[in-house]
C-alpha positions as CSV (number, residue, x, y, z in Angstrom):
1,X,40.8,-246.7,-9.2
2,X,44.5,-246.4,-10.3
3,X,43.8,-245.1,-13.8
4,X,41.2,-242.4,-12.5
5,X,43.9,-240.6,-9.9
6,X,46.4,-241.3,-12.7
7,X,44.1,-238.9,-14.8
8,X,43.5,-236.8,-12.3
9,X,46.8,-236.0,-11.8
10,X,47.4,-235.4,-15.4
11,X,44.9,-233.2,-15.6
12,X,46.1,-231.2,-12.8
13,X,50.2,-231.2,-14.1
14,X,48.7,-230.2,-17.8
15,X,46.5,-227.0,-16.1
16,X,49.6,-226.1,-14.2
17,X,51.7,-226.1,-17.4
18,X,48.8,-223.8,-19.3
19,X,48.8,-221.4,-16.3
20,X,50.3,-218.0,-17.3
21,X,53.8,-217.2,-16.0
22,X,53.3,-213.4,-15.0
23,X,51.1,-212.8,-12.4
24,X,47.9,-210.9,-13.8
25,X,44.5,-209.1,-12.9
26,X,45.3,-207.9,-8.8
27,X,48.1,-209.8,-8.3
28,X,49.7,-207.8,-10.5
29,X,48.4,-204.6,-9.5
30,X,49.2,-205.4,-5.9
31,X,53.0,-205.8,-7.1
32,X,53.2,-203.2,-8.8
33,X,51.8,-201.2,-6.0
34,X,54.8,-202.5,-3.8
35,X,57.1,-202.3,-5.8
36,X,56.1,-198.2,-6.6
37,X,56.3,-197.9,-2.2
38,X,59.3,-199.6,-2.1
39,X,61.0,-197.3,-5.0
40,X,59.4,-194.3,-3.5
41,X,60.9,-195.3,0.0
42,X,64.5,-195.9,-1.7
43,X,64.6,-192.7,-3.4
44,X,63.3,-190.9,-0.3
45,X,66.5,-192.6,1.3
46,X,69.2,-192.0,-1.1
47,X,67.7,-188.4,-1.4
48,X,68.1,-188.4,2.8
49,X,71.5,-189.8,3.0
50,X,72.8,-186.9,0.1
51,X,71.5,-184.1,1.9
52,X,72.9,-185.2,5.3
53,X,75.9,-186.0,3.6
54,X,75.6,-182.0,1.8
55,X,74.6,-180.8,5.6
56,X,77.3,-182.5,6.9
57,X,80.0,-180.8,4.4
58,X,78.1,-177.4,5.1
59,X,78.7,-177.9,8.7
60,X,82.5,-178.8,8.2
61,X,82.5,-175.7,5.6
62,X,80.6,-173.1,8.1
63,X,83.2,-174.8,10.9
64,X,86.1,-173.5,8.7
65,X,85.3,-170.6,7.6
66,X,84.3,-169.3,11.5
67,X,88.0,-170.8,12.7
68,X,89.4,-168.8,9.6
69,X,87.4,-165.9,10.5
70,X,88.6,-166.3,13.7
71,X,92.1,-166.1,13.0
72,X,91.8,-163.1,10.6
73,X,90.1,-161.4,13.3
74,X,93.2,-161.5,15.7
75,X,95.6,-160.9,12.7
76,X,93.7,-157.2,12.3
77,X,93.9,-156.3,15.3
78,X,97.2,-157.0,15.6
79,X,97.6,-154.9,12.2
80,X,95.5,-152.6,13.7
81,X,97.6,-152.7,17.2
82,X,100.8,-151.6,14.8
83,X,98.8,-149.0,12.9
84,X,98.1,-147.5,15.5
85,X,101.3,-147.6,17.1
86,X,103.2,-146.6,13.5
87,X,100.5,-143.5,14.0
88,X,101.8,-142.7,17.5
89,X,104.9,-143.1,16.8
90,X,104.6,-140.6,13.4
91,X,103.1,-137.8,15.5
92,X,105.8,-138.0,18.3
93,X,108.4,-137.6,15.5
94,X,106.5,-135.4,13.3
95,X,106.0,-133.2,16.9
96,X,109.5,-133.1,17.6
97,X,110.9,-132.1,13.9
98,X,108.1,-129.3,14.7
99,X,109.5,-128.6,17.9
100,X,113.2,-128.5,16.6
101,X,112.1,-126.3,13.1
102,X,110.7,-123.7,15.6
103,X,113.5,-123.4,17.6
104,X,115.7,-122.8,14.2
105,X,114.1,-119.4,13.4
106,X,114.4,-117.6,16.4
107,X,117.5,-118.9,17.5
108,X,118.9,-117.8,14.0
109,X,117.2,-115.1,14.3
110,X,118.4,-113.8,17.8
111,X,122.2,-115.3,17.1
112,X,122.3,-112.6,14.1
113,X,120.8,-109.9,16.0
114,X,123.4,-110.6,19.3
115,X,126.3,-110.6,16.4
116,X,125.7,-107.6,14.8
117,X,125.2,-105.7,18.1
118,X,128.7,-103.7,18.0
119,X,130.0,-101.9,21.3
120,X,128.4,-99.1,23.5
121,X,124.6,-100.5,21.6
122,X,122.7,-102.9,23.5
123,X,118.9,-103.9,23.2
124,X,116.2,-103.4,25.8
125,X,112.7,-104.8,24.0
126,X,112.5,-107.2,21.1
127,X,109.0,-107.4,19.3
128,X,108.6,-110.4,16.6
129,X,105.2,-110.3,14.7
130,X,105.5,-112.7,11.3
131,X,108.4,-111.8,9.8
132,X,108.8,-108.4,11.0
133,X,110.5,-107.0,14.0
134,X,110.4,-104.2,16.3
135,X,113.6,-103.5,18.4
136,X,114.3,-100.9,20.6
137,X,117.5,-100.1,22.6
138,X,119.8,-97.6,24.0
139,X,123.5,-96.2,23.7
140,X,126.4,-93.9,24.9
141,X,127.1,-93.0,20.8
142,X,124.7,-92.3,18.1
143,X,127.2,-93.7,15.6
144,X,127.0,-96.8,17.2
145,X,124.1,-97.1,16.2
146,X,125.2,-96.2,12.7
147,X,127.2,-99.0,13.1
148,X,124.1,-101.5,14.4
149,X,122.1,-100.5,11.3
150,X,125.4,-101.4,8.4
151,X,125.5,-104.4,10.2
152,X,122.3,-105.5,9.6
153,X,122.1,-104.3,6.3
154,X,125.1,-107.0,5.4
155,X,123.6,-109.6,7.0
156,X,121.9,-111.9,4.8
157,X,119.3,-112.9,7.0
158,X,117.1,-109.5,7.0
159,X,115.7,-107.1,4.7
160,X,117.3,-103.4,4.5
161,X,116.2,-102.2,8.0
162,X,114.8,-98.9,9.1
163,X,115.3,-96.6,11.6
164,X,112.7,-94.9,12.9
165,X,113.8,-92.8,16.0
166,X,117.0,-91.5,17.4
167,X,117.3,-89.3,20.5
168,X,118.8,-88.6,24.1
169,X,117.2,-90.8,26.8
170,X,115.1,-89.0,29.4
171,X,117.2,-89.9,32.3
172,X,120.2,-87.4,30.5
173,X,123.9,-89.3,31.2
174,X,124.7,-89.1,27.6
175,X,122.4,-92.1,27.1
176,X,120.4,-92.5,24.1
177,X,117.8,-94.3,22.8
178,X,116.8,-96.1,19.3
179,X,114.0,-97.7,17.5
180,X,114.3,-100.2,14.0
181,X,112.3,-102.1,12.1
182,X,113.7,-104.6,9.6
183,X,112.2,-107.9,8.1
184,X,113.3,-111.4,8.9
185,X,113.9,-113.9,5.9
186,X,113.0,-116.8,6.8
187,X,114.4,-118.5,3.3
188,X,117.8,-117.0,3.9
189,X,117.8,-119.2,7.3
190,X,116.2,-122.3,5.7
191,X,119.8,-122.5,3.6
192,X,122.2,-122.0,6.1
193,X,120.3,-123.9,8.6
194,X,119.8,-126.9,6.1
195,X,116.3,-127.3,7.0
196,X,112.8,-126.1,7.0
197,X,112.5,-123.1,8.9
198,X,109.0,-121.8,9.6
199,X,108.6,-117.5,9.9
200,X,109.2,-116.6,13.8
201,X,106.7,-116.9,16.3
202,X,105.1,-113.8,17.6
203,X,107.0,-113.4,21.0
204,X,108.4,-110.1,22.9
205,X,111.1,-109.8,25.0
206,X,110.4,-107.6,28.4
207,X,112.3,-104.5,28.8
208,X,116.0,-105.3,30.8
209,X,117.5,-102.1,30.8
C-alpha cells in the first residue's frame, strides 16, 4: 500500500514538472486582457495628472497676466491723467503767448502813432483793417499836419502814408480837419519787439473830439 501512494506521488511531482511554465489557451488571454485594462487605465492617469498639471500652469499663467493687465491699466491712465494735463497745460500757455503777441501789434502800433503826433494835431477816429489804417483828426495849423505826415514817413514801422483830405472844420474857429491812410508793417514790429507779432486786429476807436 506504501509503494502504490509512493507511485502515486511520483507520478503526480513528475506531471507537475512537465507542466508548461507560461500560462496558455484563456489563461493567457484573460492576462493579457488585464493587463491591456490596467495599461489603458495608467495611461489614462498619467495623461489626467499632465493636463491638470498644464490646466493648473494655465490658470497660474491667465492669473498673471490679468494682475499684470491690471497694473498696466492704472499705469495708462495715470499716463493718460498727465497727457491730458501736459495738454491743458500747453493750451493755457500757448493761449497766453497768443494773448501777449496780440497785444504787441497794436500797442506798437498806437505807441508810434501817439509819438509822431507833433503839437496843435491830435486824432479823433482810428480805423485798423489788416494792415492798413484809416485816421482822421483835426488841427489849429495845416502845417502841422505837414509835420504829422514826415513823421510818419521816418518811422520804420509804416509804409509811405497818404493824405487824402485837408480842409477847415465846419464848426469855423480856425479848426481843421485831416484824413490818412498809411500801412502798418507788422515785420518791422516783429524786430524791435523781439517776438512774433501777428498784423492788427480790425478795431476802431470812437470819435473823442
Amino acid at each position: 500500500m506504501i509503494r502504490i501512494n509512493l507511485l502515486t506521488e511520483a507520478k503526480a511531482a513528475a506531471a507537475r514538472k512537465k507542466a508548461p511554465i507560461l500560462p496558455t489557451g484563456a489563461k493567457l488571454n484573460n492576462l493579457l486582457f488585464i493587463a491591456g485594462i490596467a495599461a489603458g487605465i495608467l495611461y489614462l492617469g498619467i495623461m489626467g495628472l499632465a493636463r491638470l498639471s498644464t490646466r493648473r500652469q494655465l490658470d497660474e499663467e491667465i492669473t498673471k497676466a490679468r494682475l499684470e493687465a491690471d497694473r498696466l491699466k492704472s499705469i495708462i491712465e495715470e499716463v493718460k491723467g498727465y497727457e491730458d494735463k501736459k495738454k491743458s497745460l500747453e493750451d493755457k500757455i500757448n493761449l497766453i503767448n497768443n494773448l501777449k503777441t496780440n497785444q504787441k501789434g497794436p500797442v506798437r502800433l498806437m505807441d508810434e502813432i501817439s509819438k509822431a503826433l507833433p503839437d496843435l494835431v491830435w486824432l479823433t477816429h482810428i480805423e485798423v483793417s489788416g494792415n492798413q489804417i484809416l485816421m482822421r483828426g483835426k488841427t489849429l495849423a495845416p502845417t502841422a499836419v505837414a509835420t504829422y505826415l514826415e513823421n510818419l514817413k521816418r518811422s520804420p514801422f509804416f509804409a509811405e502814408p497818404v493824405f487824402r483830405t485837408l480842409g477847415q472844420d465846419g464848426g469855423g474857429q480856425g479848426v481843421y480837419s485831416w484824413e490818412m491812410n498809411l500801412t502798418f508793417k507788422p515785420a518791422a514790429a516783429l524786430a524791435a519787439a523781439g517776438g512774433p507779432v501777428p498784423e492788427p486786429t480790425p478795431a476802431a476807436k470812437p470819435k473823442g473830439g
